[in-house]
C-alpha positions in Angstrom: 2.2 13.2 29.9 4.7 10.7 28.0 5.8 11.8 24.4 3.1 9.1 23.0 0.4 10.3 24.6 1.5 13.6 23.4 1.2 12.2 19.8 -1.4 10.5 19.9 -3.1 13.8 21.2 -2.5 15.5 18.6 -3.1 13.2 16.0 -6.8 12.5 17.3 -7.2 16.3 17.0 -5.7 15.7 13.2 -8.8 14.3 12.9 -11.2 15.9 14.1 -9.6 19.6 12.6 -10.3 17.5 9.6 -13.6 15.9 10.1 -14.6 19.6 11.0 -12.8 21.9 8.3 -11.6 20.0 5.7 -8.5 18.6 4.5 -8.0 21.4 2.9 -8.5 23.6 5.8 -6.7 22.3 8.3 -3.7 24.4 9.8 -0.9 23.8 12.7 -2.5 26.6 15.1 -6.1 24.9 14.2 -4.5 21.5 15.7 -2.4 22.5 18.4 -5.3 24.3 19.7 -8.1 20.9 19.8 -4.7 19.4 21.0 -4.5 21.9 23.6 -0.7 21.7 23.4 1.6 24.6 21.5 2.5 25.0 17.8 6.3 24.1 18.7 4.7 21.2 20.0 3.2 19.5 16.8 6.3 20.6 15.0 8.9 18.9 17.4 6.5 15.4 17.0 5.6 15.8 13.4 8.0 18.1 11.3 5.0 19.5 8.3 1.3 19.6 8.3 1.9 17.7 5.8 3.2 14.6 7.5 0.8 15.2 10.3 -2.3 14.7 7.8 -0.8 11.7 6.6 -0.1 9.8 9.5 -4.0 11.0 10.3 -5.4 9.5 7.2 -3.2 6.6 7.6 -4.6 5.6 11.3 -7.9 6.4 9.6 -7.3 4.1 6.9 -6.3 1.4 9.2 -9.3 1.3 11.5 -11.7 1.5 8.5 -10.1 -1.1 6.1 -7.7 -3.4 8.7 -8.6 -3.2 12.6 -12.6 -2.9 11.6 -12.5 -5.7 9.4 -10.0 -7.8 11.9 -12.9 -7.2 14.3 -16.0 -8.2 12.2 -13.8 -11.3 10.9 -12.8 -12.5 14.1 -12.8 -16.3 13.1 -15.6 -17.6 15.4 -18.5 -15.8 13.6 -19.9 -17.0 10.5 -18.6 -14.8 7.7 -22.4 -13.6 6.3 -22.8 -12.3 9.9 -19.4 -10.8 10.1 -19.9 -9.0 6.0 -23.0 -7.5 7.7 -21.7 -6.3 10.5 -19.3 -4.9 8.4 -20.9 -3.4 6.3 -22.9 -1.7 8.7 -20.0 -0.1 10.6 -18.9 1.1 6.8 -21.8 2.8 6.4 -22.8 3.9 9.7 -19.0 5.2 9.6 -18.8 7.0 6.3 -22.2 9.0 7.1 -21.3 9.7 10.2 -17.5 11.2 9.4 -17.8 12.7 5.9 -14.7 15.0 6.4 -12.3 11.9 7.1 -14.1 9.9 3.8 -13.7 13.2 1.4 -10.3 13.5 2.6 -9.0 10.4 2.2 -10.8 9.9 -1.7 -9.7 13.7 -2.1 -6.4 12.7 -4.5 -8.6 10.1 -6.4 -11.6 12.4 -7.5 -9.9 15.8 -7.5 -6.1 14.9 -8.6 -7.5 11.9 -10.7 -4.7 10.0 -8.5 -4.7 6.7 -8.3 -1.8 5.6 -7.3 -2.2 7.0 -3.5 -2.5 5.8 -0.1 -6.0 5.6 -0.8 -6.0 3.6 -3.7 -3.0 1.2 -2.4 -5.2 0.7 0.7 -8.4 -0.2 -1.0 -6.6 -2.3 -3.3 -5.8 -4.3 -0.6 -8.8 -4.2 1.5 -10.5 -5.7 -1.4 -8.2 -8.6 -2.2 -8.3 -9.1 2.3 -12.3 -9.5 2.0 -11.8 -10.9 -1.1 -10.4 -14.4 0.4 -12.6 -13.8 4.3 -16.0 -14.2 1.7 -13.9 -17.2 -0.7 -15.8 -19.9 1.3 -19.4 -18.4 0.5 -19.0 -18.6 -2.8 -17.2 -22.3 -3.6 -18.2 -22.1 -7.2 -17.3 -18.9 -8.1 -13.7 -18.0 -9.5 -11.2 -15.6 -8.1 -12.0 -13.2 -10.4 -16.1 -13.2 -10.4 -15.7 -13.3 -6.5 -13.7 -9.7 -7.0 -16.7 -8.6 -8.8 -19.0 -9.6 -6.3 -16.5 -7.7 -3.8 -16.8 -4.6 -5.6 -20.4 -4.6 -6.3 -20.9 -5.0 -2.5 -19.1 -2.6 -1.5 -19.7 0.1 -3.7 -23.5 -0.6 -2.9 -22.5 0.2 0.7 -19.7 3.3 -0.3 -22.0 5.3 -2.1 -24.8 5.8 0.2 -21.9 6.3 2.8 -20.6 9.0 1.0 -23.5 10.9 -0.1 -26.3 9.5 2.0 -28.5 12.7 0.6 -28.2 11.8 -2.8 -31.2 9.2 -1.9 -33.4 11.4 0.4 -36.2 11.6 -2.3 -36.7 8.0 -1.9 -38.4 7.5 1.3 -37.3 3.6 2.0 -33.8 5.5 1.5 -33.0 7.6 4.1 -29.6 6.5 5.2 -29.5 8.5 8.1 -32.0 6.5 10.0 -30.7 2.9 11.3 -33.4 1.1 10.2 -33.6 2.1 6.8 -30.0 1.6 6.6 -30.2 -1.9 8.3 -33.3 -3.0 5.7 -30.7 -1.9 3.1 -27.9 -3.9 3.9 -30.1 -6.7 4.4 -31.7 -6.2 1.4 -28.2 -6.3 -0.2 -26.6 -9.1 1.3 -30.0 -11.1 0.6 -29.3 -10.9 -3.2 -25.3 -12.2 -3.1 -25.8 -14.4 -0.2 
């Protein structure tokens, strides 16, 4: 096995040791086992823990907020359809890995940190879908198409986040597809 694979290896199981335990809970031995490769191992590719949970959140960060929305914004689709689709990979992928969204918004809510990966990365991913939704909204100016960004999205990030929050509403059960598909619809309806 190459020295890449060997990283990428143990990187996956980065994610998953946090996905399962917890940022905070993650440890060397914890990832070099899922890795099925030897402490020595992930300290030869990665030097700290520390650097290894970074570069973790960071590939995390990418797929959710630059390869994901590449995808769903692939210039030939009409960019309602594409902001759905998004939006439904969001959610479907924050309810689905909780672990990975708590770690990654663990320096904004806990550290009141907002000056972060995190924060630099969202930033970003909001200006980016900011100017893909521009054409939807000709009349609008930059600033009230930011709004209509954030509204949007924190419509979606919520639910995605703490999808139990709404189980005493029965049209709101974000665990089941449907629900969740009536909801984005439902959303998207009133902006678009």
């Amino acid at each position: 096995m190459s020295s890449e694979e060997v990283k990428g290896k143990i990187i996956l199981a980065t994610i998953n040791c946090i996905e399962q335990n917890g940022v905070q809970a993650v440890t060397i031995r914890k990832i070099a086992e899922m890795a099925k490769v030897n402490v020595a191992a992930v300290n030869y590719h990665f030097g700290s823990k520390e650097n290894l949970i970074k570069l973790a959140l960071d590939q995390t960060l990418k797929e959710a907020f630059v390869v994901n929305v590449d995808d769903h914004f692939d210039g030939n689709r009409d960019i309602s359809g594409a902001l759905e689709d998004y939006f439904r990979t969001t959610l479907e992928g924050a309810i689905n890995y909780p672990g990975i969204t708590k770690a990654h918004l663990y320096d904004p809510f806990i550290n009141n940190n907002y000056n972060g990966t995190f924060a630099e990365k969202f930033k970003i991913f909001l200006e980016d879908l900011q100017s893909r939704i521009k054409p939807l909204f000709p009349d609008k100016s930059e600033g009230d198409i930011m709004i209509i960004v954030i509204q949007m999205f924190s419509a979606i990030f919520l639910p995605g986040i703490l999808p139990g929050l709404f189980n005493k509403f029965p049209e709101m059960d974000f665990i089941n597809p449907q629900k969740r598909e009536k909801y984005i619809t439902l959303l998207l309806e009133r902006y678009l």
